[in-house]
Backbone as a chain_set.jsonl record, in Angstrom:
{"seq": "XXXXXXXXXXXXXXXXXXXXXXXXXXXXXXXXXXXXXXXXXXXXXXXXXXXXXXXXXXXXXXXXXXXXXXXXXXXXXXXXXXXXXXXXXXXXXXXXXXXXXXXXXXX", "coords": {"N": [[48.253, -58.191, -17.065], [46.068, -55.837, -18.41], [42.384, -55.202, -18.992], [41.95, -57.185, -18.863], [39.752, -60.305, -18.842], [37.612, -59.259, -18.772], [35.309, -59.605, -19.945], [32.51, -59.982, -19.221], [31.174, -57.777, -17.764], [30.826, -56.101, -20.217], [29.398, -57.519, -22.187], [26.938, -57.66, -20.898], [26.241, -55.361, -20.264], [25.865, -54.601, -22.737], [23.583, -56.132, -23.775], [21.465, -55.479, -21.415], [21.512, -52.611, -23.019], [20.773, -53.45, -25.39], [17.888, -54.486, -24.84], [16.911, -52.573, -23.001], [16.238, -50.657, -25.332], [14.589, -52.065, -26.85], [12.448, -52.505, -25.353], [11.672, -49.744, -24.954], [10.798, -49.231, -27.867], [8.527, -51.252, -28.219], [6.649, -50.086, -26.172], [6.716, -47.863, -27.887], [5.52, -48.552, -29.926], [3.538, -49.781, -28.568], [1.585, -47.241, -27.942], [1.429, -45.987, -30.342], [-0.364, -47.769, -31.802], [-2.876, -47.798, -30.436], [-3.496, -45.37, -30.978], [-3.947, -45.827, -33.68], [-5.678, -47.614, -33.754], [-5.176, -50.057, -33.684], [-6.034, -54.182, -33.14], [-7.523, -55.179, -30.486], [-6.447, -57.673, -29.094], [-3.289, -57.213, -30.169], [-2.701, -55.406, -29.082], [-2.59, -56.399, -26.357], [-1.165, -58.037, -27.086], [1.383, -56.992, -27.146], [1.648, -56.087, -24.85], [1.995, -58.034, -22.945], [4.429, -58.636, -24.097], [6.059, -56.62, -23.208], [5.794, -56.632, -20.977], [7.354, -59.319, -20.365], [9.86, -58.676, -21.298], [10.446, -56.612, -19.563], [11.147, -57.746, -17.281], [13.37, -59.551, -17.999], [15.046, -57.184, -18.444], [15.12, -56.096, -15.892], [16.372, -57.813, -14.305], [18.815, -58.568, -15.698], [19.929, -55.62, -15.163], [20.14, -55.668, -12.895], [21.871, -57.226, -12.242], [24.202, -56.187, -13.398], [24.793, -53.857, -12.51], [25.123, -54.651, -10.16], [28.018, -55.937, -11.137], [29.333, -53.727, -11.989], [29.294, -52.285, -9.278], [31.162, -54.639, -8.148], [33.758, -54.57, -10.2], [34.404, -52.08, -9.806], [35.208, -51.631, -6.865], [37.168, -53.685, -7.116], [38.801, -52.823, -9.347], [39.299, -50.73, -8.245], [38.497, -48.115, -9.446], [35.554, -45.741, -10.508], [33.237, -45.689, -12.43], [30.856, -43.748, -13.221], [29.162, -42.287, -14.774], [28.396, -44.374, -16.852], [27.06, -46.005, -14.22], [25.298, -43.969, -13.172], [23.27, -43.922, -15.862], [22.719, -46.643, -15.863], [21.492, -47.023, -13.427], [19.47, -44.859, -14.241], [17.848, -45.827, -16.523], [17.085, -48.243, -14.966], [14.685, -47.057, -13.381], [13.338, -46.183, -15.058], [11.997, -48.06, -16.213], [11.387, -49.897, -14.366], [8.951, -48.13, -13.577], [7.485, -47.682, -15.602], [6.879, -50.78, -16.095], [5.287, -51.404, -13.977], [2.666, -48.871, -14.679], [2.365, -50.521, -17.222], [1.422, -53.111, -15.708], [-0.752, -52.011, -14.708], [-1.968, -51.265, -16.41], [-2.622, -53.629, -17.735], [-4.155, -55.148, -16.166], [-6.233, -53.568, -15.952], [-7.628, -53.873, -18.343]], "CA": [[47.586, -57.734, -18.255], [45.058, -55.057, -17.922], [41.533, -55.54, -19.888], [42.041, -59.238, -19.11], [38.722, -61.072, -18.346], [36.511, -57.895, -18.289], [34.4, -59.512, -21.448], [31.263, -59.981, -19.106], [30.55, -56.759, -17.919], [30.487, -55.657, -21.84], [27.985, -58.586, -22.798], [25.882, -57.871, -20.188], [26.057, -54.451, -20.843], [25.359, -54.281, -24.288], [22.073, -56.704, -23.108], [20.878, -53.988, -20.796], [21.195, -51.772, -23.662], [19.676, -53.778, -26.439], [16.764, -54.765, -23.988], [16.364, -51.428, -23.201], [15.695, -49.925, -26.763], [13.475, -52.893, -27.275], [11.302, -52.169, -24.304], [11.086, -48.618, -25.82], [9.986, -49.589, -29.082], [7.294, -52.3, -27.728], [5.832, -48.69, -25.597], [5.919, -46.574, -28.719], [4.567, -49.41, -30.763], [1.495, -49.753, -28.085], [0.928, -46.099, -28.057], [0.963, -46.005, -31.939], [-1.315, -48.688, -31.854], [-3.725, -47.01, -29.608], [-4.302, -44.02, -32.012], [-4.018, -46.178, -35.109], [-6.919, -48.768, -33.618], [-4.724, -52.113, -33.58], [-6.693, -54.899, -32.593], [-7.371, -55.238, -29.144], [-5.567, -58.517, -29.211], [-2.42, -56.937, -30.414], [-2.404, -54.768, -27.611], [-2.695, -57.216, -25.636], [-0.125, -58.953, -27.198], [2.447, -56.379, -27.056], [1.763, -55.595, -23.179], [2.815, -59.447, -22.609], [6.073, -59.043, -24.18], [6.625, -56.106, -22.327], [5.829, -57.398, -19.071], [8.446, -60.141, -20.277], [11.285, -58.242, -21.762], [10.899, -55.677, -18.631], [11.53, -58.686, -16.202], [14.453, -59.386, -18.353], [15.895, -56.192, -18.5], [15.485, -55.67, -14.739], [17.068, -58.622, -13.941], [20.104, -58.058, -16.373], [19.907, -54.867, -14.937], [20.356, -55.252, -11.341], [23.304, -58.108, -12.494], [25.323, -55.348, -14.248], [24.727, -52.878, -11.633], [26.427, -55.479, -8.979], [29.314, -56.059, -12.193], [29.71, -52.611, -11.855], [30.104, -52.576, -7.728], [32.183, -55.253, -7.818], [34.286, -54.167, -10.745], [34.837, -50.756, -8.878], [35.958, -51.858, -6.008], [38.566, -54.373, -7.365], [39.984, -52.114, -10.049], [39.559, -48.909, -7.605], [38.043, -47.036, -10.629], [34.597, -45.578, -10.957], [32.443, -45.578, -14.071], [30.074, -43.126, -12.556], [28.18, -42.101, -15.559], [27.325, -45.683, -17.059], [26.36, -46.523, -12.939], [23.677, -43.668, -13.408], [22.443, -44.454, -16.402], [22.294, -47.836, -15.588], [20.561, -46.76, -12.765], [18.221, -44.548, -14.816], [16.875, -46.675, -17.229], [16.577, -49.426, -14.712], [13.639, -46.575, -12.727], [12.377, -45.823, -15.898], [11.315, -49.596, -16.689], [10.226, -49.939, -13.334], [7.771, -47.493, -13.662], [6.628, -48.197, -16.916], [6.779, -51.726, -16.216], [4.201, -50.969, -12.559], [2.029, -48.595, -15.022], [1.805, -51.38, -17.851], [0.381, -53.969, -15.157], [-2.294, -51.213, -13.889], [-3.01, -51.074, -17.92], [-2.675, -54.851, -18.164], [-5.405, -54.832, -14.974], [-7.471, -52.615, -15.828], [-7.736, -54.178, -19.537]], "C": [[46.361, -56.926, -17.874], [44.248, -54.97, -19.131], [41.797, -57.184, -19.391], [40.864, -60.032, -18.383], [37.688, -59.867, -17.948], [35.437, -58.062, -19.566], [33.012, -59.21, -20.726], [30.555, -59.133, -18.764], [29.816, -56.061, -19.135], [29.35, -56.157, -22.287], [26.771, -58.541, -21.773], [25.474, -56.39, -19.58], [25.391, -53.811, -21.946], [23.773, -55.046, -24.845], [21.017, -56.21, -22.982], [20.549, -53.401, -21.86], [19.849, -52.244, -24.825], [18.249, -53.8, -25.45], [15.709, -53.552, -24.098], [15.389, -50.521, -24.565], [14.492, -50.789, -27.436], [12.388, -52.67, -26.472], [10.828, -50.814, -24.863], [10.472, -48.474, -26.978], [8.545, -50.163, -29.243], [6.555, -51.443, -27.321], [5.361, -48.28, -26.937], [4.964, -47.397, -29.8], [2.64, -49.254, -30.076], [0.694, -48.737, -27.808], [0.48, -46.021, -29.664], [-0.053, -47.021, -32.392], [-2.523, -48.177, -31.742], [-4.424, -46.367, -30.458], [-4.813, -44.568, -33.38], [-5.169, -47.735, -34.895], [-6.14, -50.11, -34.017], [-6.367, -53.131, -32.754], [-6.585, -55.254, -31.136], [-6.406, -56.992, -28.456], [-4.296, -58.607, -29.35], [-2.207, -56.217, -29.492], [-2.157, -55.294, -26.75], [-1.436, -57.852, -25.467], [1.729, -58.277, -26.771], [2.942, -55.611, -25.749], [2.74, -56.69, -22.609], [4.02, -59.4, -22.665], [6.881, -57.569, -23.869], [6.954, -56.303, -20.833], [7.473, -58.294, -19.172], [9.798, -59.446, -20.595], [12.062, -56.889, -20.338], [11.771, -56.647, -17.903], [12.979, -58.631, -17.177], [15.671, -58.773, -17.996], [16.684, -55.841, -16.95], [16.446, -56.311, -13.663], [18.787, -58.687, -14.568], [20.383, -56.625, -15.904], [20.606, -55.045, -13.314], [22.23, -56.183, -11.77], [24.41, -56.717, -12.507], [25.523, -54.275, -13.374], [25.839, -53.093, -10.422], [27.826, -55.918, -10.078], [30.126, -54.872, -11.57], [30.354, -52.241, -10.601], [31.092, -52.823, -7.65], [33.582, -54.95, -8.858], [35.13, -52.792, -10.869], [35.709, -50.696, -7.893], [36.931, -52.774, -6.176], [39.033, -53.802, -8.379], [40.317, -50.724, -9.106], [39.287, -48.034, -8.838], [36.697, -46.967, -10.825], [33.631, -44.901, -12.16], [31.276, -44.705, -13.34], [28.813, -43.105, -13.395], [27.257, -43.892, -16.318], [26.822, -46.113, -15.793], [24.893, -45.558, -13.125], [23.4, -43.695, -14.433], [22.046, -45.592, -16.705], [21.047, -48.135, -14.558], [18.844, -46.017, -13.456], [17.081, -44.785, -15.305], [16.449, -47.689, -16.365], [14.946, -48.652, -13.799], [13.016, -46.541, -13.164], [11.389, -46.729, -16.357], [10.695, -49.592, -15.296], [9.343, -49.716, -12.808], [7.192, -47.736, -14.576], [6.225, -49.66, -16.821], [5.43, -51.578, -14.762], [2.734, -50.593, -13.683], [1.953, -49.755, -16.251], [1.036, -52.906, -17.207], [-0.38, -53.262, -14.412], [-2.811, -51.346, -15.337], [-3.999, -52.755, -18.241], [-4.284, -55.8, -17.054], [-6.719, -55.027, -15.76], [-8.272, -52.984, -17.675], [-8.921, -55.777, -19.458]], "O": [[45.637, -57.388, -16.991], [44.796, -54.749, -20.21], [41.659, -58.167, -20.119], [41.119, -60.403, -17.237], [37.123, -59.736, -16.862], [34.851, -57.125, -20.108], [32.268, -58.392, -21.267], [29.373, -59.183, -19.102], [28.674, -55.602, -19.154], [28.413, -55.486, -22.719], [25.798, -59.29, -21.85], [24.646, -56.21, -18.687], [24.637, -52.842, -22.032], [23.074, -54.75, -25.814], [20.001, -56.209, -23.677], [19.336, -53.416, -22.07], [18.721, -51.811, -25.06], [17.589, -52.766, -25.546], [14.623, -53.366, -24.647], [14.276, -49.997, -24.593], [13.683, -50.392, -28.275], [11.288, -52.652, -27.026], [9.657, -50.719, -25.231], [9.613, -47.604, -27.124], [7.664, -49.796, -30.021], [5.452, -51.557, -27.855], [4.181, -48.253, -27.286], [3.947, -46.974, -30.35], [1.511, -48.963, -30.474], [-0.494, -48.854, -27.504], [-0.688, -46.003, -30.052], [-0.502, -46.906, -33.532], [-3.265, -48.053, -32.716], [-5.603, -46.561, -30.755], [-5.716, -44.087, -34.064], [-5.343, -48.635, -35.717], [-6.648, -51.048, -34.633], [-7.331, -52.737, -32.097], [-5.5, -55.614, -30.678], [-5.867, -57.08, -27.353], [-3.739, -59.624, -28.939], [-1.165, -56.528, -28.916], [-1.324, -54.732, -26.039], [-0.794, -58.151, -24.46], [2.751, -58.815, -26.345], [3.935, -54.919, -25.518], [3.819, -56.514, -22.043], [4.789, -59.842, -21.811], [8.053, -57.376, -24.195], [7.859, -56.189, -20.007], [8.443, -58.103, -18.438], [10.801, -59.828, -19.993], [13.197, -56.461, -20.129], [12.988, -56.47, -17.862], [13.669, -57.619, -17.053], [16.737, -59.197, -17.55], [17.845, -55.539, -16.676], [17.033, -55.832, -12.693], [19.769, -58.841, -13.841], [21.447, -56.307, -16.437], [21.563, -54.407, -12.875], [23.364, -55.746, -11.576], [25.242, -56.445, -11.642], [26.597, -53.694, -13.529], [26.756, -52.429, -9.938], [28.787, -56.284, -9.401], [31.161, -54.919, -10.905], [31.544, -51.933, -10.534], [32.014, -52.082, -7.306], [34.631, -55.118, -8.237], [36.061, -52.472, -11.609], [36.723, -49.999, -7.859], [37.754, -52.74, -5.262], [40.126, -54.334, -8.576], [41.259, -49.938, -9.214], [40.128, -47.166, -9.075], [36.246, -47.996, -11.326], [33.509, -43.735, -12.537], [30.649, -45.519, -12.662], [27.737, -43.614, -13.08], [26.1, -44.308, -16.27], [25.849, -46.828, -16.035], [23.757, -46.026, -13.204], [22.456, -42.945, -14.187], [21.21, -45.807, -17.583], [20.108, -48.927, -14.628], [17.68, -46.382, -13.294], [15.933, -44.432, -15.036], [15.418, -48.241, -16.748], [14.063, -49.469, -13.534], [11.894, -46.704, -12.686], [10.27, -46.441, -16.781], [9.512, -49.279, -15.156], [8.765, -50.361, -11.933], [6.045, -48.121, -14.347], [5.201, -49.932, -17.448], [4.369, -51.886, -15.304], [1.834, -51.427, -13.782], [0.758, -50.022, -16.13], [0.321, -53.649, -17.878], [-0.779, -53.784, -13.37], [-4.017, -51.529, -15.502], [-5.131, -53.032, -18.638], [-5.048, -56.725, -17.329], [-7.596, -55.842, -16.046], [-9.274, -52.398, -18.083], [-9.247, -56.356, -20.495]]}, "num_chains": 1, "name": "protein.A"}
């Protein structure tokens, strides 16, 4: 049977993704904050649960990355494009996630 036991890549896929779009939101939130004078407390608050949702992500991230490996080499078929943008987003958090503990620092 082909498709047969391939649910966890998907769910841990679709993880990654949500994660992702949440980590982006939590950014544009603490920039929109910024300009719109949130309370410095809320800033605060919304660095935290970036810090946490990065770790998350990066960790569901690297998982799905090795899914992907190993899911390559035992079907012999490569997903190229979800590998780099799996890869992508996982640089993009890792930088943002670096520059939000120089903010989280320097705060």
């Amino acid at each position: 049977m082909k498709g047969k036991g391939l649910w966890l890549p998907s769910v841990v896929g679709r993880m990654c993704l949500f994660l992702f779009f949440l980590l982006v939101v939590i950014l544009l939130l603490y920039l929109l904050g910024n300009f719109q004078d949130f309370l410095d407390s809320t800033l605060i608050m919304l660095l935290n649960l970036f810090q946490v949702a990065s770790i998350m992500y990066l960790v569901s991230s690297l998982y799905y990355g090795g899914l992907q490996i190993f899911f390559a080499i035992r079907q012999k078929r490569i997903a190229i494009l979800s590998f780099l943008l799996n890869l992508g987003g996982f640089l993009f958090i890792a930088v943002s996630f670096i520059f939000v503990k120089f903010l989280y620092s320097w705060l």
